[in-house]
DOMI-189941 format. One record per residue: residue number from 0; x, y, z of N, C-alpha, C, CB in turn. Coordinates in nm, 3 decimals, padded with zeros to 5 digits. Glycine has a CB too. Example, Ala and Ser with C-alpha at 12.3 -4.5 7.8 and 13.67 -1.06 7.14 Angstrom:
<pts>
+-----+---------+---------+---------+---------+---------+---------+---------+---------+---------+---------+---------+---------+
| num |      nu |      nv |      nw |     cau |     cav |     caw |      cu |      cv |      cw |     cbu |     cbv |     cbw |
+-----+---------+---------+---------+---------+---------+---------+---------+---------+---------+---------+---------+---------+
|   0 |  01.319 | -00.569 |  00.780 |  01.230 | -00.450 |  00.780 |  01.320 | -00.330 |  00.780 |  01.131 | -00.447 |  00.905 |
|   1 |  01.285 | -00.225 |  00.708 |  01.367 | -00.106 |  00.714 |  01.290 |  00.003 |  00.787 |  01.408 | -00.060 |  00.572 |
+-----+---------+---------+---------+---------+---------+---------+---------+---------+---------+---------+---------+---------+
</pts>
This chain:
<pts>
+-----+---------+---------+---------+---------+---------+---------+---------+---------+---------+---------+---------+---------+
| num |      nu |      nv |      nw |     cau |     cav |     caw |      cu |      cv |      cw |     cbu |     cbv |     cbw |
+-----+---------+---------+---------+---------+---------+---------+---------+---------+---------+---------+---------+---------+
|   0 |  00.085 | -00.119 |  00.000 |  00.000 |  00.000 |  00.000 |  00.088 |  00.124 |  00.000 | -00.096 |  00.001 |  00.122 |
|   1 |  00.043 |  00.219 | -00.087 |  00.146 |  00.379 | -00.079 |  00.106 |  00.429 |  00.055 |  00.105 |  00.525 | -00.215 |
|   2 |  00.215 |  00.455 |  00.071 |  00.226 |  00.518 |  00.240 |  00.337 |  00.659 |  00.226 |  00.316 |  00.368 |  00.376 |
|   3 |  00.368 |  00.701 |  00.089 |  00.444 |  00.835 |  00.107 |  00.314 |  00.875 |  00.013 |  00.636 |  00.862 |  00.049 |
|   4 |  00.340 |  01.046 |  00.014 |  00.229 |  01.162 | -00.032 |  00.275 |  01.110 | -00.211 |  00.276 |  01.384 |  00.035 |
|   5 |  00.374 |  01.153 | -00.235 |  00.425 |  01.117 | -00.413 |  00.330 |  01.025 | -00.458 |  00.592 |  01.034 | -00.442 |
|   6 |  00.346 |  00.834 | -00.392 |  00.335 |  00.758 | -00.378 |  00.145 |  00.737 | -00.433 |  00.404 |  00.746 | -00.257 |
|   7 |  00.093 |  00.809 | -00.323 | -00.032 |  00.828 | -00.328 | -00.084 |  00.919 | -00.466 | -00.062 |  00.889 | -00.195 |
|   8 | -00.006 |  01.011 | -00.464 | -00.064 |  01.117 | -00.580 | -00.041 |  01.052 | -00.693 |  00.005 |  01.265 | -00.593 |
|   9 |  00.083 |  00.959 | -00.741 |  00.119 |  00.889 | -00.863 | -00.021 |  00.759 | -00.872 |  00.305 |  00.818 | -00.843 |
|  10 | -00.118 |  00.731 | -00.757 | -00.161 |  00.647 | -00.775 | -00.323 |  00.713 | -00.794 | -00.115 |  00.552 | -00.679 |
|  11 | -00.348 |  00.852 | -00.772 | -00.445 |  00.900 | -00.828 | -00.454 |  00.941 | -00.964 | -00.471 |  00.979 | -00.766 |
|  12 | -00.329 |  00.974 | -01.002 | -00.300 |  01.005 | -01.124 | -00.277 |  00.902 | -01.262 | -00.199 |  01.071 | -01.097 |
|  13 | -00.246 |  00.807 | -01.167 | -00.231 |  00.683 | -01.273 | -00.400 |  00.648 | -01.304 | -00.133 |  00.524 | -01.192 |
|  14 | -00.497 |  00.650 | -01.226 | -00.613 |  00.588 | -01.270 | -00.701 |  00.740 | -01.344 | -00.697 |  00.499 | -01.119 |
|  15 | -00.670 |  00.838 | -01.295 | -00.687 |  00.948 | -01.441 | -00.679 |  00.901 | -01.528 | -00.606 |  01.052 | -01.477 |
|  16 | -00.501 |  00.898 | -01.576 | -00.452 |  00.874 | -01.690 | -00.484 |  00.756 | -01.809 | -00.346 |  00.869 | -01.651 |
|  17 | -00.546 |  00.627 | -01.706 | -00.559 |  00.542 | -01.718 | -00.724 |  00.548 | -01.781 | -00.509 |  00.483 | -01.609 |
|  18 | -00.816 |  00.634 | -01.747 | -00.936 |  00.629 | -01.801 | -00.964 |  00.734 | -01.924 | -01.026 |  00.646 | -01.691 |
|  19 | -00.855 |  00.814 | -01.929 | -00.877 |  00.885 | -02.084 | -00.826 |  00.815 | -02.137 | -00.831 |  01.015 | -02.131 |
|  20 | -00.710 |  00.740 | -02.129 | -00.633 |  00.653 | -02.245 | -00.725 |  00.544 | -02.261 | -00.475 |  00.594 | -02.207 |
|  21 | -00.813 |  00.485 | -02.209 | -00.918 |  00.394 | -02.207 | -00.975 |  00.480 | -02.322 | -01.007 |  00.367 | -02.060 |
|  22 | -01.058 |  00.599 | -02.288 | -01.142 |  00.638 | -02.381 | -01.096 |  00.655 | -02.522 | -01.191 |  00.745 | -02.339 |
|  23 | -00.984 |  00.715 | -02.543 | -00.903 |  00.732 | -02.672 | -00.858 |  00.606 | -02.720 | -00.783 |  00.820 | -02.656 |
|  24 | -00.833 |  00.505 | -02.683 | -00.849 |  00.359 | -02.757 | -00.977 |  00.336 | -02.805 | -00.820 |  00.237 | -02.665 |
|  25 | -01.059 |  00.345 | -02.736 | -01.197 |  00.306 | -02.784 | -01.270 |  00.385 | -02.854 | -01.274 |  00.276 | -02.694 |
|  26 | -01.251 |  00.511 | -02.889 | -01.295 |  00.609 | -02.982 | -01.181 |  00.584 | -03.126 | -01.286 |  00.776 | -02.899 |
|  27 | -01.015 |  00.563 | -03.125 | -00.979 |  00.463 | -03.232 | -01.075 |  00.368 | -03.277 | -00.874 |  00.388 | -03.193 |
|  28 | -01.099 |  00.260 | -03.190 | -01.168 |  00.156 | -03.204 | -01.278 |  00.153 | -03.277 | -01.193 |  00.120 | -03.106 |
|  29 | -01.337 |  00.246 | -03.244 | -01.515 |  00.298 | -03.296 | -01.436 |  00.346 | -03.403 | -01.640 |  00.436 | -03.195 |
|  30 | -01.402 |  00.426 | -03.464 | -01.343 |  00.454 | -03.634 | -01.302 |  00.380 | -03.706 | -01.246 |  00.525 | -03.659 |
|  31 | -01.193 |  00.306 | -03.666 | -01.173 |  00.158 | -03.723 | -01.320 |  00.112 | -03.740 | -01.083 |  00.048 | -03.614 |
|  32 | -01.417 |  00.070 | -03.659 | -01.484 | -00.039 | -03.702 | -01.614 |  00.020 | -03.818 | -01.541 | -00.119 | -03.558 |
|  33 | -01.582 |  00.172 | -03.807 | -01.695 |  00.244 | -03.953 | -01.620 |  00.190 | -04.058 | -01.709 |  00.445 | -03.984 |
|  34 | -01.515 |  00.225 | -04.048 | -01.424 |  00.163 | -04.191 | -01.448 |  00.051 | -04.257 | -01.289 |  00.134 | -04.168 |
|  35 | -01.423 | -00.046 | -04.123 | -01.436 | -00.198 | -04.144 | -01.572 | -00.228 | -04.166 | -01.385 | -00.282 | -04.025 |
|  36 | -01.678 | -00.194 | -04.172 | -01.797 | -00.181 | -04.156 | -01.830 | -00.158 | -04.291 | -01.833 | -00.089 | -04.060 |
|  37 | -01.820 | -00.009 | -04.322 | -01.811 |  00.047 | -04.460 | -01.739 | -00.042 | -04.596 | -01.727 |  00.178 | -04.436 |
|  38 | -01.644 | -00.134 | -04.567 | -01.580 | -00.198 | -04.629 | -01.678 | -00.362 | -04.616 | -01.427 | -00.177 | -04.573 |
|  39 | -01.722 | -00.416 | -04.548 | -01.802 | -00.490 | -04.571 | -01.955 | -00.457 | -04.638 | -01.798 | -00.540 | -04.466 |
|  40 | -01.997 | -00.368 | -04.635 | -02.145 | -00.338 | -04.711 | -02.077 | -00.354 | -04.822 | -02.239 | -00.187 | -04.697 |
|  41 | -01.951 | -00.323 | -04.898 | -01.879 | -00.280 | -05.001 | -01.893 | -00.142 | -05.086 | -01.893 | -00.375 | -05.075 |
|  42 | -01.974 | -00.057 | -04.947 | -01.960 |  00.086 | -04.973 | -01.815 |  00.164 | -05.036 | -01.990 |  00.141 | -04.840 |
|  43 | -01.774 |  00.169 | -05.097 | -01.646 |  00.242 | -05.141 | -01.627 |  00.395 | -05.100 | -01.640 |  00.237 | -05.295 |
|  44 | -01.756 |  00.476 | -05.146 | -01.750 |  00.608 | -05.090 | -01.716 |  00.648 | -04.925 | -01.878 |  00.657 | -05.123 |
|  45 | -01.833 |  00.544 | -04.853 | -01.861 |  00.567 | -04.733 | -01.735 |  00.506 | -04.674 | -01.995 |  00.516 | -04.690 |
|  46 | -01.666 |  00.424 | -04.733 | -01.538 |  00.422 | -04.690 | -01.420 |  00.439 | -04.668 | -01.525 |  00.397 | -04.691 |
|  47 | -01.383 |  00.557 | -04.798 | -01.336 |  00.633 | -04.818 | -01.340 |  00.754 | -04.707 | -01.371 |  00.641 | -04.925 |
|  48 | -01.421 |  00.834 | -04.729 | -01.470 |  00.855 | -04.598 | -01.404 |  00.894 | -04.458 | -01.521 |  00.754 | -04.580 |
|  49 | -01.486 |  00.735 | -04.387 | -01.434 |  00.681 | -04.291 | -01.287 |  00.676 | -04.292 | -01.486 |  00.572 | -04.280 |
|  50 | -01.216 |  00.658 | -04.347 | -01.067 |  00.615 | -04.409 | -01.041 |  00.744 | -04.364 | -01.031 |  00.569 | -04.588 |
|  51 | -01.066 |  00.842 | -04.430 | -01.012 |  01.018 | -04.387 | -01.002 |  01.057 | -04.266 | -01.100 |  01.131 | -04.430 |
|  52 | -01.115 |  00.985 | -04.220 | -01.139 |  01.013 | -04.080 | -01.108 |  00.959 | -03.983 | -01.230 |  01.018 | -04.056 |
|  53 | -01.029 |  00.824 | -04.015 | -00.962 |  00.719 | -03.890 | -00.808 |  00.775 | -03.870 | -00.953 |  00.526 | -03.946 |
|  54 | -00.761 |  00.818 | -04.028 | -00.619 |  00.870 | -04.019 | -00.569 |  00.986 | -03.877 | -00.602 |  00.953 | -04.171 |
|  55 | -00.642 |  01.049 | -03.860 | -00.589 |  01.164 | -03.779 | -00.614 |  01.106 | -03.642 | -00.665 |  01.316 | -03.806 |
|  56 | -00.689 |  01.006 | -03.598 | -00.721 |  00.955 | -03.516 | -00.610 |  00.851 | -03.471 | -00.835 |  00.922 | -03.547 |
|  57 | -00.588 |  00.777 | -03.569 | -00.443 |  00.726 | -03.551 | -00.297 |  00.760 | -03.535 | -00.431 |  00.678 | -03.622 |
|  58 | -00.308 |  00.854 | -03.588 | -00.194 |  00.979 | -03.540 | -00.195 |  01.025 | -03.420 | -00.202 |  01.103 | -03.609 |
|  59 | -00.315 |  01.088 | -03.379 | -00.271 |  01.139 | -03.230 | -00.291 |  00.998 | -03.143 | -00.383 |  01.283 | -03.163 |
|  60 | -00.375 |  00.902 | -03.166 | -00.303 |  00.787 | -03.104 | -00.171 |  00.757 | -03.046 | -00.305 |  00.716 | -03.177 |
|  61 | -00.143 |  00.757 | -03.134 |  00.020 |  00.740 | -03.166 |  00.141 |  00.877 | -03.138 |  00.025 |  00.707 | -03.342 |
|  62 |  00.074 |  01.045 | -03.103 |  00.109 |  01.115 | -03.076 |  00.082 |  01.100 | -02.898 |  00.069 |  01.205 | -03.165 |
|  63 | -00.043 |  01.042 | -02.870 | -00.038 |  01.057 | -02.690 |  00.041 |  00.952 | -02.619 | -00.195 |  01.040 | -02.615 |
|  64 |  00.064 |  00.872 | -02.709 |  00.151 |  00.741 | -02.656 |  00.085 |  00.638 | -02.594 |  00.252 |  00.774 | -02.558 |
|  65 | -00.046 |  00.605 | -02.639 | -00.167 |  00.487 | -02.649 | -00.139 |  00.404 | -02.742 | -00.310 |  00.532 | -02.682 |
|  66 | -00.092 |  00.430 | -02.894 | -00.053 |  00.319 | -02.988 |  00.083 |  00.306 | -02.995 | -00.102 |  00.335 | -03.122 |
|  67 |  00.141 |  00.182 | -03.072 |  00.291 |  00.189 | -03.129 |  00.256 |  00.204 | -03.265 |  00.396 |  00.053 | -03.102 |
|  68 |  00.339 |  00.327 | -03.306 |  00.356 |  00.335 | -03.438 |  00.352 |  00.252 | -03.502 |  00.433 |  00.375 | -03.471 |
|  69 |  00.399 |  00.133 | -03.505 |  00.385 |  00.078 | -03.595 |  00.277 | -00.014 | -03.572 |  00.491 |  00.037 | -03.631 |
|  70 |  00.207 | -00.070 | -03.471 |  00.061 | -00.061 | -03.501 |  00.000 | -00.003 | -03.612 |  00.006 | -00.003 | -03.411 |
|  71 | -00.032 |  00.145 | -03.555 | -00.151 |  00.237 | -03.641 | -00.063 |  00.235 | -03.793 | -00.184 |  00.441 | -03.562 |
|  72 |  00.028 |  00.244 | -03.836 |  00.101 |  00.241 | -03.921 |  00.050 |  00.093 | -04.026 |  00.242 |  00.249 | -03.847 |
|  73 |  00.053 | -00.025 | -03.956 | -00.018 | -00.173 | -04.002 | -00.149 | -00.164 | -04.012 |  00.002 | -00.292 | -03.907 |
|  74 | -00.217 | -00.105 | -03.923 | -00.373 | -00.093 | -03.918 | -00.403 | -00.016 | -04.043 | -00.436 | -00.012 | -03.779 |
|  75 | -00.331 |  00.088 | -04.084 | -00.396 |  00.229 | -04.203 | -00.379 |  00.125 | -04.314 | -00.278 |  00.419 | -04.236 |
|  76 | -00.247 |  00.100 | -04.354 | -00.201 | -00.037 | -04.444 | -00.278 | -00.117 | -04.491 | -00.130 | -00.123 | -04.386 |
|  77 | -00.332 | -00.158 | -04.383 | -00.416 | -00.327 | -04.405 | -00.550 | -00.244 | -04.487 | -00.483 | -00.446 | -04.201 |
|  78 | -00.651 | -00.112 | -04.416 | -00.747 | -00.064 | -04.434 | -00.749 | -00.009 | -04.624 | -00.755 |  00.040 | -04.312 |
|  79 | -00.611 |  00.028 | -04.628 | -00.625 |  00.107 | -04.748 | -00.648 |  00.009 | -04.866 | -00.497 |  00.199 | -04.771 |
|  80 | -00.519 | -00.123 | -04.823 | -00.558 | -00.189 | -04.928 | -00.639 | -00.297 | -05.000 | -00.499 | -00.201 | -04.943 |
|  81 | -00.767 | -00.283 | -04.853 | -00.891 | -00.369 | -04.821 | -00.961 | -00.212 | -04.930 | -00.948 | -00.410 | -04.596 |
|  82 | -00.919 | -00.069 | -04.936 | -01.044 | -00.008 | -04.998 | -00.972 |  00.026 | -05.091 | -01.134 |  00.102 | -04.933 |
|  83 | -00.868 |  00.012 | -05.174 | -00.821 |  00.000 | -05.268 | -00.834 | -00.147 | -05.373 | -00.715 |  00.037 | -05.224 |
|  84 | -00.849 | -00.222 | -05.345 | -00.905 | -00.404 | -05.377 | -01.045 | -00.400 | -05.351 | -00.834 | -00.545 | -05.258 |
|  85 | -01.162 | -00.290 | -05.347 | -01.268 | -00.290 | -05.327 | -01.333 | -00.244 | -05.463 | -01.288 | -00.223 | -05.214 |
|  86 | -01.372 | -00.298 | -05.578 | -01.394 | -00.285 | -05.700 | -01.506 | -00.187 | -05.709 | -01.415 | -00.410 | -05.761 |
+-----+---------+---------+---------+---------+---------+---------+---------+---------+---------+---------+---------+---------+
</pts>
């Protein structure tokens, strides 16, 4: 159990930190799955789209230090050329 003041404050702060970075995974998550979504109806536009709109999302991902680059980097990859191979 924390028993110095630091100790304690690092452990209020960790479960802060810990529930926006929760939320910002899962708001990634939710964009990814319009994409993936959009790409199964075999919407092209609407996935396109979505596609515009997951990019910046994956970036600051990857700017707050929630993803590894090269994650979101594999994830955009895989997406583009699932809507690029989408006739």
């Amino acid at each position: 159990m924390a028993n110095t003041p630091q100790a304690k404050k690092r452990i209020r702060r960790n479960a802060r930190r810990t529930e926006i970075n929760g939320a910002r995974v899962s708001r990634i998550r939710t964009f990814v799955k319009q994409v993936e979504s959009a790409l199964a109806a075999g919407d092209k536009t609407q996935a396109a789209e979505a596609l515009k709109r997951v990019q910046p999302e994956l970036a600051r991902g990857v700017a707050k230090g929630v993803l590894h680059k090269n994650m979101a980097a594999r994830k955009l990859s895989r997406l583009t050329r699932r809507l690029t191979a989408l006739a």
